[in-house]
N, C-alpha and C positions, 0 to 999 in steps of 0.2 A: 517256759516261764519258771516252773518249776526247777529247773537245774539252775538260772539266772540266779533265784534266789538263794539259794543252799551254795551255789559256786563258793562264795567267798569265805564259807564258812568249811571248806571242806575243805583238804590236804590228798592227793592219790598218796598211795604207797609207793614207797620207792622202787623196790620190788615188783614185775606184775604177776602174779601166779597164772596156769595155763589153767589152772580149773576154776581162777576167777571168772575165767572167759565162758569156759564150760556150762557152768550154772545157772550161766542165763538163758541156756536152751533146755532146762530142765522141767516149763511149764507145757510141754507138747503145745505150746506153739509156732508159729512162723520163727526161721530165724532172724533174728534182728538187721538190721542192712550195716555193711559196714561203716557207708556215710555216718549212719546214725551213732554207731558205737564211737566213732569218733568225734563227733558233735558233742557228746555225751563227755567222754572224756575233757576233752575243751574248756565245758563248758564248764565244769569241773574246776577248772584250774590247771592246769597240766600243763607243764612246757613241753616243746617240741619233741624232746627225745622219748618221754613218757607215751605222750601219743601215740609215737613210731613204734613203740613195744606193744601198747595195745592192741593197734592194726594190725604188728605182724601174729599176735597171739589170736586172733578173731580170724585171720586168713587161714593158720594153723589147722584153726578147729575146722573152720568151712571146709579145711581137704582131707582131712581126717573122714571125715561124716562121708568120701564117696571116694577117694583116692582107691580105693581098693575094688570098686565098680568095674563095669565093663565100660570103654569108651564107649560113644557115643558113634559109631559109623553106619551109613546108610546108603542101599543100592539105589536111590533116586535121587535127583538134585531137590533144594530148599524150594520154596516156592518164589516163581519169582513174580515182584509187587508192581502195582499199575501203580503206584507211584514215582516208579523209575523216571530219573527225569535228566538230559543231556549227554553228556559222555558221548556223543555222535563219531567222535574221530579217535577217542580211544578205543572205544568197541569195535570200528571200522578196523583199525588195527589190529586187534586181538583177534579178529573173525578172520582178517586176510591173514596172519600169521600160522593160523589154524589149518587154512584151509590152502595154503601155497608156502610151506614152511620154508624157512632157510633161503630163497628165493634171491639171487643176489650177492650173499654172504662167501660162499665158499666152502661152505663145510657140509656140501651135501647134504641131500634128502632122505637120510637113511639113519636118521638119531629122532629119539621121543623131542617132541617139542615142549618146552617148558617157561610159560608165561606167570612171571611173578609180579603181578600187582602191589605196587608201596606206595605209601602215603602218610600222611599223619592220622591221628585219632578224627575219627569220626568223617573222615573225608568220601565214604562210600566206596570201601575199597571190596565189601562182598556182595555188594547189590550190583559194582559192576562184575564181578565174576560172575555172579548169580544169572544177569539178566544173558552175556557171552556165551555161558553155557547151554542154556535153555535156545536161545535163537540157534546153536550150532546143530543140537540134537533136533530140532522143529526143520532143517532144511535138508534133514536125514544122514548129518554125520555124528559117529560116536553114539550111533543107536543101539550099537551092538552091550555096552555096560557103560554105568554111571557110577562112580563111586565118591562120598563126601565123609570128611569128617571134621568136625570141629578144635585144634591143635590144644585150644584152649593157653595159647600164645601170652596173652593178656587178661586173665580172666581175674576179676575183682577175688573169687573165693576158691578158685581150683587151682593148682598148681597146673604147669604145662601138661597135656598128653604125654605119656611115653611109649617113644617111638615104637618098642618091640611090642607092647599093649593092642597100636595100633595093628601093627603086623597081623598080628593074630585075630584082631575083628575084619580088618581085610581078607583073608583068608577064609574067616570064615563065611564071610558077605559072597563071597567067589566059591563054596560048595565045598570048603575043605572039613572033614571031619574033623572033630575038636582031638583024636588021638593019633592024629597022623598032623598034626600042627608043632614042629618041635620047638626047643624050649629055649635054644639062644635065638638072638638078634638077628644075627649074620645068615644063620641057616633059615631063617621065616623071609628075609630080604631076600634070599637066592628062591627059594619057595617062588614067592610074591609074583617075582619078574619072572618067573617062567611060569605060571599061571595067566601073565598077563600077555606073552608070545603070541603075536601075530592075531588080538584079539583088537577091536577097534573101541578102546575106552576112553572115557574122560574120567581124569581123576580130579576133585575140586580139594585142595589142601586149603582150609580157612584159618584165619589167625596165624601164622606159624611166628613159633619164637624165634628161628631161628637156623639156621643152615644144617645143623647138624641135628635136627629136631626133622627134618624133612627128606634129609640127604636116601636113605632107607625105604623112603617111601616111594622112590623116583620109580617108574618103570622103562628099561630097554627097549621097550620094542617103539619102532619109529612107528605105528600105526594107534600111538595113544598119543594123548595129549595132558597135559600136567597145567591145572591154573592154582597159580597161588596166589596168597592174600598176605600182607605181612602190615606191623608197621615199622620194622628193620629192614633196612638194606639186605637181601642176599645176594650181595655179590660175588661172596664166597664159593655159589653154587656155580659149576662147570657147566655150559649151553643155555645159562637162564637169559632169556630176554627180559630186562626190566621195563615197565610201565608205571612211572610215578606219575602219580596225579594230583592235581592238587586244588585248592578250594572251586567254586563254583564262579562262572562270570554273573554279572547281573542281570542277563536276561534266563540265565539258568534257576537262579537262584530267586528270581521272581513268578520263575514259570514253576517251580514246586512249591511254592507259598501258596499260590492259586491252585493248585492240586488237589491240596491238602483241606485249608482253610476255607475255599472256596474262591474260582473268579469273580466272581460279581463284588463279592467283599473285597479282595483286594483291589479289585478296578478303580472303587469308588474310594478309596484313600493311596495315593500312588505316593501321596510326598511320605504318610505313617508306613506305608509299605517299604519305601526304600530307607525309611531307616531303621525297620526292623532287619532287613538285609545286612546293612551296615553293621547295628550290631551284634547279627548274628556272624559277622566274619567272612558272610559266604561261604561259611560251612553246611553241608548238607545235613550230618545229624542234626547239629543247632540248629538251623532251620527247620526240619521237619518236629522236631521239639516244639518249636516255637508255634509252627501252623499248627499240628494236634492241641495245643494251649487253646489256638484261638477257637479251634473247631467244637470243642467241649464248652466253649464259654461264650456261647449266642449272642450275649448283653456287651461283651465288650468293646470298643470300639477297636480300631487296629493300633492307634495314638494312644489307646492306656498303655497296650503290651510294648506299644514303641519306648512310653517315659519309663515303665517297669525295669526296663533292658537297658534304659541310658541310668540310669542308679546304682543298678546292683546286674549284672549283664551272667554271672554266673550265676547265679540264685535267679534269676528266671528265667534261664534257657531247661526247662522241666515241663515232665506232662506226663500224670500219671505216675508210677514209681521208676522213670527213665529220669534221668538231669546232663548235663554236659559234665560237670565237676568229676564224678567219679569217673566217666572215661577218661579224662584228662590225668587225672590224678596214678590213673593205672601207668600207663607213661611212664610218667614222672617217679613212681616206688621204684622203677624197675631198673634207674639208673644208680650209678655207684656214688657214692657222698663228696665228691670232688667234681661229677659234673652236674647234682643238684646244686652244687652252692654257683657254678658257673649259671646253668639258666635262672635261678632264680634272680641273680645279680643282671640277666642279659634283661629282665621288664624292668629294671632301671635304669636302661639307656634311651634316651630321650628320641633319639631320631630314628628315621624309618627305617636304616640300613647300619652296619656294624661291620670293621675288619674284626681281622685277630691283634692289630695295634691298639684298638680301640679297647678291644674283647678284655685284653694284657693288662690296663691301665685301669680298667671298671674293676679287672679281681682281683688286682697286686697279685701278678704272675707272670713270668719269663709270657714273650710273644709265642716261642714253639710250644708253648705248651697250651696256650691259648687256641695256639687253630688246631693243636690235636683233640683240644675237646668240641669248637666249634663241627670237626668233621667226625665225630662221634655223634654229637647232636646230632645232626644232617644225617649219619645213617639210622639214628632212634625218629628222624622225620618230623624231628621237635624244633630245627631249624631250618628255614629254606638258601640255598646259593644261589642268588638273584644273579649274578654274573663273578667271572674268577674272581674270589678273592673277595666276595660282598658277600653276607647274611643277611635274611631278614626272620622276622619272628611274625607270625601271624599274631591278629590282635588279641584273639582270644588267649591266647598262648602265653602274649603280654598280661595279660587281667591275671589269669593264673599263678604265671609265677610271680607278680607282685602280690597277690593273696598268699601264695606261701610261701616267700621271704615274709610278709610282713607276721605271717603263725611261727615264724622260728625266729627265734631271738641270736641264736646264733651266724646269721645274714647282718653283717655289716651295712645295712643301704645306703645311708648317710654319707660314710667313710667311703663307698666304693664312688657316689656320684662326685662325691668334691674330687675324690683322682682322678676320673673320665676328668672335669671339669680344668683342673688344671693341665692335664696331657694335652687338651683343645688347645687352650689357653698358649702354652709353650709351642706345641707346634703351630698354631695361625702367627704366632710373632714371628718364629724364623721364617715360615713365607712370608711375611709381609716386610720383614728384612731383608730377604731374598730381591724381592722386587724395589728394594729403596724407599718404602712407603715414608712421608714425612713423620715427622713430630710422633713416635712409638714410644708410649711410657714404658719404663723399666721394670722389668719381672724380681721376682727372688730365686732363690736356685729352684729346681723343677719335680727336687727332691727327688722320693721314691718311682717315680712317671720315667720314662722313654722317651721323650718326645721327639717329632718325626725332622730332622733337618732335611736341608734344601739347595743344592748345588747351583743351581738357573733359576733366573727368571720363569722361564717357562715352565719350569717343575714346578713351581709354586700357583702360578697360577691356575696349571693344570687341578692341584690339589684342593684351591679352593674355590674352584668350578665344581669339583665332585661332592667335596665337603659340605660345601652353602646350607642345605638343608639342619643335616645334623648341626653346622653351626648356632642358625636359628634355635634349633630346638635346646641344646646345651646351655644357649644362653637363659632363656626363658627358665629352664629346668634351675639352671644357678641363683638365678633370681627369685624365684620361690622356694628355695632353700635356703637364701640369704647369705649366697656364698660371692662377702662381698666382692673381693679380687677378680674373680672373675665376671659377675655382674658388670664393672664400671670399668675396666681395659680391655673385654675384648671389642665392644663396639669402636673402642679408638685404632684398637689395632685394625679391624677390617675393613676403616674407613676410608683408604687407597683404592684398597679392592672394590668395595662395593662403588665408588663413583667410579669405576672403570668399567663396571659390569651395569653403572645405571637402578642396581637395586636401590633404590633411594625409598621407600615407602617404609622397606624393613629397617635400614638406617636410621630414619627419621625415629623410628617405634624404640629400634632398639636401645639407642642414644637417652631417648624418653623414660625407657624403665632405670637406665644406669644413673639419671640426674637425678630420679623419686630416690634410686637406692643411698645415692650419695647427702641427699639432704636430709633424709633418717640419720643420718649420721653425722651430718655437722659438719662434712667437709665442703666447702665452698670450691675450693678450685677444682674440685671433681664434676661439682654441677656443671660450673662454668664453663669448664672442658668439653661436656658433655652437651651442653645446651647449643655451644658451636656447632657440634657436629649435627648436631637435631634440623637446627636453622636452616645451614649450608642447603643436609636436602630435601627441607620444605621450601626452600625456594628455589631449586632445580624442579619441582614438581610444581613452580608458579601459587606456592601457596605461600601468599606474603604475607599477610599480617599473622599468621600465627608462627614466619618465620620474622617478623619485625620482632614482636613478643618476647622471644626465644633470648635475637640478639641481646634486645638491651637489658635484661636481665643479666647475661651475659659478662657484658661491659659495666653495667653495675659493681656486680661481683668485683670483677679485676681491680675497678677504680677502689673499691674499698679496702681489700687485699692490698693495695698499691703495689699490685701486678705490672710493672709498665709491658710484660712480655709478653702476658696474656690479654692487656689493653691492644697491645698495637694488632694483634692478629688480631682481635676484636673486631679494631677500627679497617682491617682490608675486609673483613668480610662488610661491614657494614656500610662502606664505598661500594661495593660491589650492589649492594640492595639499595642505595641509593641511585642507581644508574638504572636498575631497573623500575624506580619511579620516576624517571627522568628529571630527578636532582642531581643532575650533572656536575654544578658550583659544589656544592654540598657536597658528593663525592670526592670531591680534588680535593679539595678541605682536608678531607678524612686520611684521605689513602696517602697524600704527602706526609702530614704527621706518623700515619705509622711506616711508611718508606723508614722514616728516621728512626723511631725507636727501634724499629727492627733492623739496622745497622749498629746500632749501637750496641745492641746485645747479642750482633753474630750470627741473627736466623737470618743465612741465605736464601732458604724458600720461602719464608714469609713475605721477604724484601720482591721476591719474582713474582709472586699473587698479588702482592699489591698495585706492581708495577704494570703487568696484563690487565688490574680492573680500572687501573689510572691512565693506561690508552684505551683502555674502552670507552670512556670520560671525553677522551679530544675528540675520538674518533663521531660518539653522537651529536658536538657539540660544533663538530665539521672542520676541527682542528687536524686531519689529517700528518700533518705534518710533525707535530707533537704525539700526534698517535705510533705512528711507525715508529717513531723512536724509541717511545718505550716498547713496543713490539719488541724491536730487535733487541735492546737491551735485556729482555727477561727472556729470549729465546736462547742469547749468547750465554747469558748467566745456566741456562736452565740445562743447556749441554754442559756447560764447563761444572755441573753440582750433581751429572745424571738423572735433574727432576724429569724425565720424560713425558708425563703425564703434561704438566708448563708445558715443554717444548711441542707438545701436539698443540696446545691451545693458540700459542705465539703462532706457529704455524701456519694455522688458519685464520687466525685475525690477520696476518699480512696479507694470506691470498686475497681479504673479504676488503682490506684498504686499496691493494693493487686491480682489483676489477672495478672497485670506485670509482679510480684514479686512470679507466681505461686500456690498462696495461694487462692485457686477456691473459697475454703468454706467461707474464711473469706470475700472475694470478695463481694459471694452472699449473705452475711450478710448484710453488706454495703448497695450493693443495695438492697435488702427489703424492708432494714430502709426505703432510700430516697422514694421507691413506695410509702409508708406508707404515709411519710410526703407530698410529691405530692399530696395524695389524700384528705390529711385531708386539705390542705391549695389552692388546684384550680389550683398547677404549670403546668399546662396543659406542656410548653415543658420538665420540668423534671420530668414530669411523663413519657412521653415518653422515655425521655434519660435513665432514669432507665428502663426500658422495654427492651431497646436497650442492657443497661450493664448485665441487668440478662441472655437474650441474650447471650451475649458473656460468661459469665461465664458457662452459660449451653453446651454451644458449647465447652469451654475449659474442660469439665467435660466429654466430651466424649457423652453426650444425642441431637445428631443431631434434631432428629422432635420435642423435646420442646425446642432448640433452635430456631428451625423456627416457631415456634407459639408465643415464645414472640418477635420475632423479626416481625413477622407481626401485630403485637400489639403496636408495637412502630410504626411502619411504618403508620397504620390507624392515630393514633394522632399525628404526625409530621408532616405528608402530608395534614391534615386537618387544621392545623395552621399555613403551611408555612413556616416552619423551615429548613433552610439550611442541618439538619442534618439526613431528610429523604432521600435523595438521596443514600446519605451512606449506611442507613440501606435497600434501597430496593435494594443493589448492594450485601448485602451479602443473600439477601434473594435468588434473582436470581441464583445467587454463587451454593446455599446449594442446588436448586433444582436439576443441572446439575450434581451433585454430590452422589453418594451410598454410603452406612457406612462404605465400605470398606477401601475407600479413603476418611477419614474424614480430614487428613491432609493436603490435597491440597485447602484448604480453602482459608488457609490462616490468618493471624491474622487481628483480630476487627478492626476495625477507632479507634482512639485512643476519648473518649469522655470524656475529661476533660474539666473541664469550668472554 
């Protein structure tokens, strides 16, 4: 409270002197923690770089005050904790590698075996060395000597071990006299390994910084065994076998909460339980943080420490003078000023997953330079490679670096999201170009971005199958940053894609935020734009009146605009929902007048959706004859313009008039085609509605169980996407079970599946 108040009124020095720091250990009290020094400073006033002086002057002092000590080395292992919890098949690993080395590999059984544990901060990378060790010695191997020392790799106030330091407590830990221990490196390392000759040791190396911090410590002889602890990569080191491990699953991670905290408490809150889980990451420090929190505080319910953690999730992952921050924080000092600004820039990317394209365009930076940091991250374990070529960021990891990007004023976030947002932006338009998508509004140049082009159709689609997620998220993420361009075109741009993939929920939502953004703004053909698209897929999802709504606001807009271009696609979509209330007249009404406007002004795909929902018009209305016409009419149009999306739908309304009209064969011809076209262009729901039509054709043909096989085929991909129109098909699957060939008649005839 105290520093709140005074903050504003105080100025640090520019300057920080090393015996400012000094002086405040000069009450022969505790030393002060460095969180706190740095709190302190903060609170102060103090930008980011002033801080960074602080901290480094406070770490200073901390290794002054012991750097000159003896290491820290011991001939017994740490103790190991009845709290250990999981790791069953890394342990299993680490014991069998122990105890049947090299097995497999090729390089014989006659080299020290050397198991290096990595992972991220606080992942329990020496509780499991800890626990591998102690079960080795307990089953009587490696009894013969145990040697541990602490590298002090990451230590908040010590500087690393050094290594000759260490030599020489090993050494003496092994019976050497302190005047027969000489005084380079290199002669204490030859020393070491031939003390450790034909002796059966375990040596535990915990924290190492680093390859060359460890490399000296190794011993020769194949009759020891070497476990490291790191949260670097050493891959550097020759015969190490790595074991990355990484956060906890949730039966792990609910089985050390109950540990700790108690079973019975957490039993009786499972929903507060698992989202403490949650937002402890699945980290095991966090977590066991979190349980000690709860264990010390009897009164609390497990749902306070839940809301605590959804608030402020690094400010109470704490207990006692332990916190997650400063582990994390250690990390984070230890990298070089070019890839803190990368991670911290990386908890500004919205979505769960990240290239080095993506990486490039968040930092305004060449792409090779981007994955040369992303695989720097990954060997600091501050990133994970979910698969080639993907990153992810653990959440916690996320919380952090947007806490410190947002303590450094020198972190761009702002600037780095609008780039990510436009590189989305430019590259979903070239795929969605890629695939011919209609009616794509216009970008401006792409500026200082990359964005990704797109040779095929199927490249594109590929990409925004993989894409989809971070799409959603970008977009959202633009839209609370009020970055309007992208807010309001990329939902038109993905609007191909996603009625191809059936996402119509996200559609619907998404279209919804770009038409709020646009009427803050005063643009009306943006709403209107947008409010089409909203429409279109609430009433693929059978929700009509809040897709009626949509429209005629819609069509308002245009008519006042005296839009006739955004009128007539108005007026197809709004034939189309007139058919689905079976205002048939009403329909034809609509969908001829816009036929015309939209010839008038040259939109040949407007002219084809029209013409597909104006035989769907005759077709209910038993005008078959006037139906097919326009079928084929918007089928011919629809190849000779590459609408392919049209040409699946034409497709299948001729198979669904020709099984009408009795004509099986020509039916199943029909739909073939459309399978055909479904598969080559991603229509997930008319691939299934063809599946459905073959279906029926197959049933009208007299062959019951290959009716029911592709009607269970249609049924798996319409109930996987959502589609109104599995219900249907799982009602005549039902149907045909209860039914013998006898009685194929009583079926009944198909759902009628015209689109």
């Amino acid at each position: 409270m105290l520093a709140k108040q005074v903050g504003p009124l105080m100025r640090p020095a520019r300057d920080i002197a090393l015996t400012t720091v000094v002086d405040t250990f000069k009450t022969e009290r505790r030393r002060l923690d460095l969180d706190l020094v740095v709190a302190i400073v903060r609170a102060l006033g103090a930008d980011e770089p002033t801080v960074d002086r602080w901290r480094e002057a406070c770490i200073k002092v901390h290794g002054f005050a012991k750097q000159g000590g003896p290491v820290g080395v011991f001939g017994q292992l740490p103790t190991d904790l009845a709290t250990f919890t999981g790791r069953r098949e890394e342990l299993a690993r680490l014991i069998s590698e122990a105890t049947h080395p090299h097995e497999g590999i090729g390089s014989g059984a006659h080299t020290v075996v050397i198991s290096a544990i990595e992972g991220m901060a606080g992942v329990g990378k020496t509780q499991l060395a800890v626990r591998a060790a102690h079960e080795l010695v307990r089953a009587g191997r490696f009894a013969d000597l145990q040697l541990h020392v602490n590298l002090r790799g990451f230590d908040p106030e010590l500087p690393p071990a050094d290594p000759s330091a260490v030599l020489e407590a090993f050494l003496r830990q092994l019976g050497v006299p302190a005047q027969q221990i000489p005084a380079s490196r290199d002669e204490r390392a030859a020393m070491y390994r031939d003390q450790l000759r034909g002796r059966s040791a375990l040596v535990l190396l915990d924290n190492a910084a680093n390859e060359d911090q460890v490399r000296d410590l190794l011993p020769a002889s194949s009759t020891s065994l070497v476990l490291i602890t790191s949260r670097r990569s050493l891959a550097g080191l020759d015969g190490v076998t790595p074991y990355l491990i990484d956060i906890f699953s949730d039966a792990e991670s609910l089985d050390l909460l109950g540990r700790i905290a108690g079973r019975e408490r957490v039993g009786a809150e499972p929903v507060a339980a698992a989202r403490i889980v949650e937002y402890c990451d699945h980290l095991p420090l966090a977590l066991a943080l979190a349980a000690a929190r709860l264990r010390s505080r009897p009164a609390w319910s497990l749902a306070e420490l839940a809301n605590r953690l959804q608030t402020g999730r690094l400010e109470a992952i704490r207990a006692g003078g332990r916190a997650i921050r400063p582990v994390l924080d250690l990390s984070y000092r230890d990298l070089a000023e070019p890839l803190r600004r990368v991670f911290c820039l990386l908890g500004h990317h919205p979505g769960p997953d990240f290239t080095p394209a993506m990486v490039a365009a968040l930092c305004g930076i060449p792409t090779h330079e981007a994955e040369d940091a992303l695989e720097s991250l990954q060997d600091e374990n501050l990133v994970r490679q979910s698969t080639p070529g993907r990153y992810e960021l653990h959440d916690l990891l996320r919380a952090f670096a947007l806490e410190t990007a947002a303590n450094n004023a020198t972190i761009e976030s702002s600037v780095a999201l609008e780039r990510l947002a436009r590189w989305f932006l430019h590259s979903a338009h070239g795929a969605a170009t890629a695939m011919n998508a209609p009616r794509l509004p216009e970008l401006a140049d792409a500026g200082d971005v990359a964005p990704l082009g797109f040779d095929s159709y199927k490249v594109a689609l590929a990409w925004l199958d993989a894409e989809h997620e971070n799409l959603i998220a970008v977009h959202r993420a633009a839209a609370g940053a009020k970055l309007y361009d992208t807010t309001w075109r990329l939902p038109i741009i993905l609007n191909h894609f996603e009625n191809l993939r059936f996402h119509k929920i996200h559609s619907a939502e998404a279209h919804r935020i770009a038409a709020e953004a646009a009427r803050e703004r005063g643009d009306s053909a943006v709403v209107a734009w947008n409010l089409l698209g909203a429409s279109a897929s609430l009433h693929a999802l059978s929700r009509f009146d809040e897709a009626e709504a949509m429209l005629t606001e819609a069509l308002r807009l245009y008519r006042s605009a005296h839009d006739r271009h955004g009128e007539a696609v108005a007026l197809g979509d709004l034939g189309n929902h007139y058919n689905s209330l079976g205002r048939y007249d009403d329909a034809i009404r609509v969908l001829k007048r816009g036929i015309a406007v939209n010839e008038a002004v040259g939109d040949r795909q407007s002219v084809i959706i029209c013409k597909l929902n104006l035989g769907v018009a005759y077709y209910l209305l038993d005008n078959l004859k006037a139906a097919t016409a326009c079928f084929q009419q918007a089928l011919t149009a629809a190849r000779a313009c590459g609408e392919r999306r049209a040409e699946c739908i034409a497709l299948g309304n001729l198979g669904e008039v020709y099984l009408r009209l009795g004509r099986a064969e020509r039916a199943y011809a029909f739909y073939s085609e459309q399978q055909q076209v479904a598969e080559e262009t991603g229509g997930l729901e008319y691939h299934g509605k063809s599946l459905a039509g073959l279906g029926d054709t197959l049933h009208a043909m007299g062959l019951l169980d290959e009716a029911r096989s592709s009607w269970q085929k249609a049924y798996a991909i319409l109930s996987e996407i959502g589609s109104p129109g599995a219900d249907k098909v799982r009602a005549l699957i039902q149907n045909s079970e209860t039914n013998t060939d006898d009685d194929r008649q009583t079926l009944g005839s198909p759902s009628s599946r015209i689109s």
